[in-house]
C-alpha positions in Angstrom: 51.7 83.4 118.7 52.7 84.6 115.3 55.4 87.0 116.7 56.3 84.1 118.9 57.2 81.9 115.9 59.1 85.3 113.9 61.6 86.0 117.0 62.1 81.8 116.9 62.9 81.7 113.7 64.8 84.8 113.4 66.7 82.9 116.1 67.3 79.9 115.1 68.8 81.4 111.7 71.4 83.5 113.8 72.4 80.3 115.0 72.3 78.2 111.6 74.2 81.2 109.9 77.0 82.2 112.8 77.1 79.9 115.3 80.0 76.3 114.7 79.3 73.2 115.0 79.9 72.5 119.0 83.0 70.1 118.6 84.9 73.0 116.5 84.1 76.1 118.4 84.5 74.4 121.9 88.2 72.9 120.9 90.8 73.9 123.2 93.1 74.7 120.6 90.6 77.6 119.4 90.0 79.6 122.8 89.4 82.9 121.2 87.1 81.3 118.2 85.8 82.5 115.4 89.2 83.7 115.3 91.6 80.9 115.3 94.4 83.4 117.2 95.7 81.4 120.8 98.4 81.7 123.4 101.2 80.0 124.0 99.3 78.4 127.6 95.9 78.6 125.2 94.3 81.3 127.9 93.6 84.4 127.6 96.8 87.1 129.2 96.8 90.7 130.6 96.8 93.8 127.8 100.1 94.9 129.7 101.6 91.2 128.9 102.8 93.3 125.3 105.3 96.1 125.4 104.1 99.5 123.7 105.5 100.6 120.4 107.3 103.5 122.0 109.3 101.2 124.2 110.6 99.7 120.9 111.0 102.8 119.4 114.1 104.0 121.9 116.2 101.3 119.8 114.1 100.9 116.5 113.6 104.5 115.9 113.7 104.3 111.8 111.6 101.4 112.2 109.2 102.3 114.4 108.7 105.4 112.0 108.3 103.6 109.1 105.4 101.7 111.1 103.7 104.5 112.4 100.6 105.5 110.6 101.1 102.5 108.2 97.4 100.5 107.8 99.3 98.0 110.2 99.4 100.6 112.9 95.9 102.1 112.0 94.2 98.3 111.8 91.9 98.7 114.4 91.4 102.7 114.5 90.7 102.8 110.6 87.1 104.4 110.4 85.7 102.2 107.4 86.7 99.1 109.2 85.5 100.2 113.0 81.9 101.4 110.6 81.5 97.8 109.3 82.7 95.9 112.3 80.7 97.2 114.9 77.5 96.6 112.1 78.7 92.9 112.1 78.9 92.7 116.0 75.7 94.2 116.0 74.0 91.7 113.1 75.6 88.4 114.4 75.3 89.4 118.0 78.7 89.5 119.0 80.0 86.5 116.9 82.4 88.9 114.4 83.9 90.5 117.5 86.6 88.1 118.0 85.9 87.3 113.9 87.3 90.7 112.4 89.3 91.4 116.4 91.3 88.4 115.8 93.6 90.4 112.9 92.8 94.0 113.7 92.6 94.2 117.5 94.3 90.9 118.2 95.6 91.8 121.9 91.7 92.8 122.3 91.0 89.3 121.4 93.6 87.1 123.4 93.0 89.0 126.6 89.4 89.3 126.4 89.0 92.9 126.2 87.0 94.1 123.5 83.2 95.1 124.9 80.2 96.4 122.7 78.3 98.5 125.1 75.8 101.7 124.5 76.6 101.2 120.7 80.6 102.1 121.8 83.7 99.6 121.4 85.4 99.7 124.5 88.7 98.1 124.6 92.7 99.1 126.0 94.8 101.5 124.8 97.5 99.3 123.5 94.9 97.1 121.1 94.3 100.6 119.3 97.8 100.6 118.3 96.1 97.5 116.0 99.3 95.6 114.2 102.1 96.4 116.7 105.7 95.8 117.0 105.3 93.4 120.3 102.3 91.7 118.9 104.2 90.2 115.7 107.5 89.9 117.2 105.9 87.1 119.6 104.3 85.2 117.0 105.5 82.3 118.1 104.3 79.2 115.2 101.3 79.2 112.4 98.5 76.4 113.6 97.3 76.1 109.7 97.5 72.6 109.8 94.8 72.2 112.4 92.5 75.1 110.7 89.3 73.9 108.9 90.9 74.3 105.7 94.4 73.5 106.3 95.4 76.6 105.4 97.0 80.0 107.3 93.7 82.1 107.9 91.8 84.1 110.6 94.7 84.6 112.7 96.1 80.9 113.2 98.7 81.8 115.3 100.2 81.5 118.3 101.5 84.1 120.1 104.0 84.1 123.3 104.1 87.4 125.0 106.8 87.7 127.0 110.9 88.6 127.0 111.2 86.8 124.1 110.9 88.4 120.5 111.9 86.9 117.3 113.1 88.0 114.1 114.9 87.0 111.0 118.1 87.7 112.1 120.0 84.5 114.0 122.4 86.5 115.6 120.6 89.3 117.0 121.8 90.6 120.9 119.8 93.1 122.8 120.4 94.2 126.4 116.4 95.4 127.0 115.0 91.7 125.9 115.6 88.0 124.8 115.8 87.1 121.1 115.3 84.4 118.8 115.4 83.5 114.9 111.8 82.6 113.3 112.0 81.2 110.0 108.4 81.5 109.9 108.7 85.7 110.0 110.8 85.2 106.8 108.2 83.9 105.2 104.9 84.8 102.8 103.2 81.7 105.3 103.7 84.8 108.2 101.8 87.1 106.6 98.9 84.9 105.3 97.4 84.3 108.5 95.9 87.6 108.7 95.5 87.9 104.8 93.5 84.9 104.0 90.1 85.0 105.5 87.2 82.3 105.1 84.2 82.3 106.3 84.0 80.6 109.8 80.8 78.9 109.3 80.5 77.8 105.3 84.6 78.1 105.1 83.8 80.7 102.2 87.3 82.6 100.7 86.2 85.9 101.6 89.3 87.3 101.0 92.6 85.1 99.2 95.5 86.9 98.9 98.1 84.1 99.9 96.6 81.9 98.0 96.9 84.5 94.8 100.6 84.4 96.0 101.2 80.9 96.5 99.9 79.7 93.1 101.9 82.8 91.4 105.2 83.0 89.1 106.3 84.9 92.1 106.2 81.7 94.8 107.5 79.8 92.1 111.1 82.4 92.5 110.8 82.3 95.8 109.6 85.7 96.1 107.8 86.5 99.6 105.6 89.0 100.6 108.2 90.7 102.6 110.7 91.7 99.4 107.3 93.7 98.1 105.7 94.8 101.1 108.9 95.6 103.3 110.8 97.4 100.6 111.5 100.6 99.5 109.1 100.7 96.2 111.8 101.0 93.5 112.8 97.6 95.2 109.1 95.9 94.7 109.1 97.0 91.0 112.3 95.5 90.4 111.3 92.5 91.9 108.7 92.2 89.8 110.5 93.2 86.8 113.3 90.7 87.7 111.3 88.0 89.6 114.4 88.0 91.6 114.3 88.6 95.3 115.7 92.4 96.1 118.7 93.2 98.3 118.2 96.2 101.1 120.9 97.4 103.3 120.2 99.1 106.5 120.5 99.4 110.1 117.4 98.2 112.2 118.7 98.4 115.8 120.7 102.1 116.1 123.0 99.9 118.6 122.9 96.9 116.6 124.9 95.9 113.2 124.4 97.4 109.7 122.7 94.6 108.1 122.8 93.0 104.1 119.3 93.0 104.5 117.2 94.9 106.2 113.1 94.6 105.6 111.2 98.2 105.9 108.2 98.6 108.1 105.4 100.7 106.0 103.8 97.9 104.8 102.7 99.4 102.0 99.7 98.1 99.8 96.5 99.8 97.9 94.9 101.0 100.8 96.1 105.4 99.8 92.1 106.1 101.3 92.6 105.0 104.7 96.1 106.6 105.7 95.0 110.3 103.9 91.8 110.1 106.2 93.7 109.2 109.3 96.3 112.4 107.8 99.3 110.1 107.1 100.2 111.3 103.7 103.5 109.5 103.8 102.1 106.4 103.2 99.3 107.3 101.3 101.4 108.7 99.0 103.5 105.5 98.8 100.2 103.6 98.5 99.8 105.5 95.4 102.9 105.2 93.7 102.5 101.3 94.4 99.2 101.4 92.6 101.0 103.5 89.6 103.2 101.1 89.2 100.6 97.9 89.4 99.5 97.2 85.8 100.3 99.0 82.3 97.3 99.2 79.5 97.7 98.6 75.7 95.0 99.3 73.4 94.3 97.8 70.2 92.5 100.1 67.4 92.5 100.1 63.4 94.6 102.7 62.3 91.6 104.5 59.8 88.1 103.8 59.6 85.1 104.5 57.1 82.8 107.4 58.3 79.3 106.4 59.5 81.2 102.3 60.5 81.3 99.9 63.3 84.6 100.9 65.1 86.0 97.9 67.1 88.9 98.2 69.5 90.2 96.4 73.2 91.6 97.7 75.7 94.7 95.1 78.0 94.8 95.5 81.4 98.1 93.6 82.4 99.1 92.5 85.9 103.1 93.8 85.7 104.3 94.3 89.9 101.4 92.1 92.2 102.3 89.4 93.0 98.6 88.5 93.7 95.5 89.2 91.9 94.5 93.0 90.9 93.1 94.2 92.7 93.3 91.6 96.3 91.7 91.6 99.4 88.0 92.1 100.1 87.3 92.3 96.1 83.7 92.3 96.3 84.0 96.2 97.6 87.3 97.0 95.5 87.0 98.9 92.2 89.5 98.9 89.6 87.9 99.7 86.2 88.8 100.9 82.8 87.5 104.5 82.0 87.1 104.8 78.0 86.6 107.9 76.4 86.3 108.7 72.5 86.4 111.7 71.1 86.6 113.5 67.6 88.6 116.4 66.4 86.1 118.9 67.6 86.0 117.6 71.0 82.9 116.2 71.1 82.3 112.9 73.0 81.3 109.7 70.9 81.7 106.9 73.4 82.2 106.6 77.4 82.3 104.3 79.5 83.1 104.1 82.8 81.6 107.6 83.9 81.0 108.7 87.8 77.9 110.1 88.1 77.3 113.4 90.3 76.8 111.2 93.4 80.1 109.4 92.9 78.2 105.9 91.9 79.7 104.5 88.9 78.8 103.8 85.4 76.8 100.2 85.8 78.3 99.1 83.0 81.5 99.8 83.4 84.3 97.2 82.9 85.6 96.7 86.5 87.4 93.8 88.1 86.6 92.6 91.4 83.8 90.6 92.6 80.4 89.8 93.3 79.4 88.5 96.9 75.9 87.3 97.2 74.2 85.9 100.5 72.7 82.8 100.7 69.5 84.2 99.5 71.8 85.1 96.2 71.8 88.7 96.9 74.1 90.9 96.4 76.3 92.0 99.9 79.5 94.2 101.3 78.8 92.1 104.7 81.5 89.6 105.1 79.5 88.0 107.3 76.5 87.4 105.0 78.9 85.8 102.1 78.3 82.4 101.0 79.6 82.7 97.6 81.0 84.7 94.6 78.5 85.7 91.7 81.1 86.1 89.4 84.9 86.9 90.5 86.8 88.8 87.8 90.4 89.6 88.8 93.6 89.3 87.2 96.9 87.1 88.3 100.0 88.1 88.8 101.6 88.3 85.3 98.3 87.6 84.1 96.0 89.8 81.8 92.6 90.6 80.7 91.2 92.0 77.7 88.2 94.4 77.2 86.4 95.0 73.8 84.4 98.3 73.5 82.5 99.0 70.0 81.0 102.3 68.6 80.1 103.8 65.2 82.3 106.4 63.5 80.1 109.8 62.8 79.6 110.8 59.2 79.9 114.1 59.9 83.7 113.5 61.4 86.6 114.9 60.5 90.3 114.7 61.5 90.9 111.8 63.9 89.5 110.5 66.9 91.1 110.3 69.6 90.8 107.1 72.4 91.8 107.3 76.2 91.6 104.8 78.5 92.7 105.2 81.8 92.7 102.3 85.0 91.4 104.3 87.8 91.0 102.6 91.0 89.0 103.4 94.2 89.3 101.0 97.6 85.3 100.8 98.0 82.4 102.9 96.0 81.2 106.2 97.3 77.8 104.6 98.0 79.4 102.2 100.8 81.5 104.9 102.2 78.2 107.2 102.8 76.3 104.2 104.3 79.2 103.4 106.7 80.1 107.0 108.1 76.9 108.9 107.3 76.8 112.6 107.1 80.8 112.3 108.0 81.3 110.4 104.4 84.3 111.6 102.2 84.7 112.0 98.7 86.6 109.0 98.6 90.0 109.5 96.6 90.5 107.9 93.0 93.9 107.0 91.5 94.7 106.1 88.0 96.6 103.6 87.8 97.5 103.6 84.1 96.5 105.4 81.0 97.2 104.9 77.2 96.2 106.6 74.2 95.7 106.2 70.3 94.4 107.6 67.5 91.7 106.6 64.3 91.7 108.4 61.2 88.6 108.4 59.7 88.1 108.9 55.7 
């Protein structure tokens, strides 16, 4: 009787935790829910119903280049992501299929062909190809009025496939297919339905990023996503230098028009770990001059101090080129910390923080910004699914700043100055998660500093 009552109650809180309210989940305008991704007729259509990127590629050569092995193109084959989804199928029995599908395996999702089976995602060839050319270019409206929040999030779109594809360009002609303008695709408001995720059940902001945007100096310019994320990089930091939206010639169709502006297809974020582990060291490498260029540090000492005294200085960690929070996404497995070292004239450490330990783990008290995900039991998780709330979320707005003050005592024995580092290093989840997600296949996950400043203390 006693296990009995365990397997109901397990039960019953699979279905408190991950299964809707009836009304919500049975709606015809959500046939593919928890993800809130339809089609145009609102049923599900054939995998072959959406052209393959190497059909595009015969006129869309440079962008089709530019696209391959970008984290759009390696959404759903990315080995961290296929790790934690198939956990989540697994843990809400089949509820985050469609949940975490929905964005990285959408034409999975809208024609029903995503299967768990023998502990082995099965799916079509053409979903692998995650964030494709045919996917996005028949997005047809947003549906973010009629989403739980009233907000863009877990894929509210709709999407036609079909002859027709659309763009930003009103006068586009092809010979191979139909076009038309979107004014939607020219906008940050395209973009956010994939990056703004809630929670489906507690409506939980797992994951903001258009809202980071929206309330940003950046929205207030007019400054989309697209003029950062689909520009060459000495565009982005421009941008954000100028808050003015950039200018990028090019041609995107070889039989088309040279175009004033012309939007690049790399997509290029944070993520530098994913695209060197899938061998794509284009983009990583873009990934990291982006993170380079993120944020700037300025540190704030006393120019001599008394041997044997309480040295105080602070460290600023400013927001220059995001134009959303640093660091964005899921920010309760991101780490971007500060990494202080002091040191006297002989080399010798006095102070340190912000230390990797042999195992990769880091310092745990370490100054790092990101955030703290608890379940509803107020423990700590990396399980999107398990979220009901932030313990604490510490990351800085565009523009924005934040200060950290670090204190230690100056030896007696010193002499000459000491000298103070600090550098913003920056890793897309710890070591620990990697090694629980892939197992004995685990990495040593890649670290980039962002930004490093120096100064010096004379003691007397």
């Amino acid at each position: 009787m006693k296990y009995f009552f365990l397997i109901s109650t397990v039960a019953i809180f699979i279905v408190t935790i991950f299964c809707p309210p009836l009304s919500f989940a049975s709606s015809d305008k959500f046939p593919f829910y928890p993800s809130l991704i339809r089609t145009d007729t609102g049923k599900p259509v054939l995998p072959n119903s959406f052209e393959q990127p190497t059909i595009c590629s015969g006129c869309h050569s440079e962008i089709f280049t530019q696209w391959k092995g970008s984290m759009h193109s390696s959404a759903f084959v990315d080995p961290v992501f296929q790790a934690l989804w198939q956990l989540g199928i697994k843990e809400t029995q089949g509820f985050a299929t469609n949940l975490c599908g929905g964005c990285h395996g959408a034409v999975g999702v809208v024609s029903s062909d995503i299967l768990m089976k023998d502990n082995v995602l099965h799916t079509n060839p053409i979903t692998r190809e995650g964030v494709q050319c045919d996917l996005c270019h028949t997005i047809k409206e947003s549906m973010f009025l009629e989403t739980p929040t009233y907000e863009p999030q877990n894929a509210s779109v709709v999407v036609a496939p079909g002859s027709v594809k659309r763009g930003p360009y009103k006068d586009s002609v092809s010979p191979y297919h139909e076009t038309a303008y979107s004014e939607l695709h020219t906008t940050s408001k395209f973009c956010a339905n994939c990056h703004q995720v809630f929670h489906p059940v507690n409506n939980f902001h797992i994951e903001r990023t258009y809202d980071e945007w929206k309330y940003s100096v950046y929205a207030q310019n007019g400054i989309q996503c697209q003029d950062c994320h689909m520009m060459p990089i000495e565009k982005a930091i421009e941008t954000a230098r100028t808050l003015k939206r950039p200018q990028h010639a090019g041609q995107p169709c070889s039989m088309g028009p040279k175009r004033d502006q012309m939007f690049t297809h790399e997509f290029i974020g944070a993520n530098f770990t994913v695209t060197s582990l899938l061998g794509h060291k284009n983009h990583a490498d873009l990934a990291v001059q982006r993170l380079k260029s993120a944020a700037s540090l300025d540190i704030t000492a006393p120019s001599s101090v008394q041997a044997g005294s309480l040295v105080h200085i602070s460290v600023k960690v400013t927001n220059v080129a995001a134009g959303h929070n640093l660091p964005t996404s899921l920010t309760e497995v991101r780490q971007m910390w500060l990494d202080v070292t002091i040191i006297d004239a002989q080399g010798n450490e006095i102070f340190r923080s912000g230390r990797l330990n042999a195992l990769g783990d880091l310092d745990e008290e370490a100054r790092i910004f990101n955030a703290a995900a608890v379940d509803k039991e107020g423990r700590h998780t990396y399980k999107p699914w398990e979220i009901v709330r932030f313990e604490y979320n510490k990351t800085i707005p565009p523009k924005g700043f934040a200060i950290e003050r670090f204190a230690f005592i100056a030896p007696s024995s010193a002499q000459g100055p000491i000298k103070v580092k600090a550098i913003l290093r920056y890793r897309s989840y710890p070591q620990s998660l990697a090694n629980k997600l892939l197992g004995k296949d685990a990495p040593v996950l890649p670290i980039v500093d962002m930004a490093d400043r120096e100064a010096t203390i004379q003691v007397q």
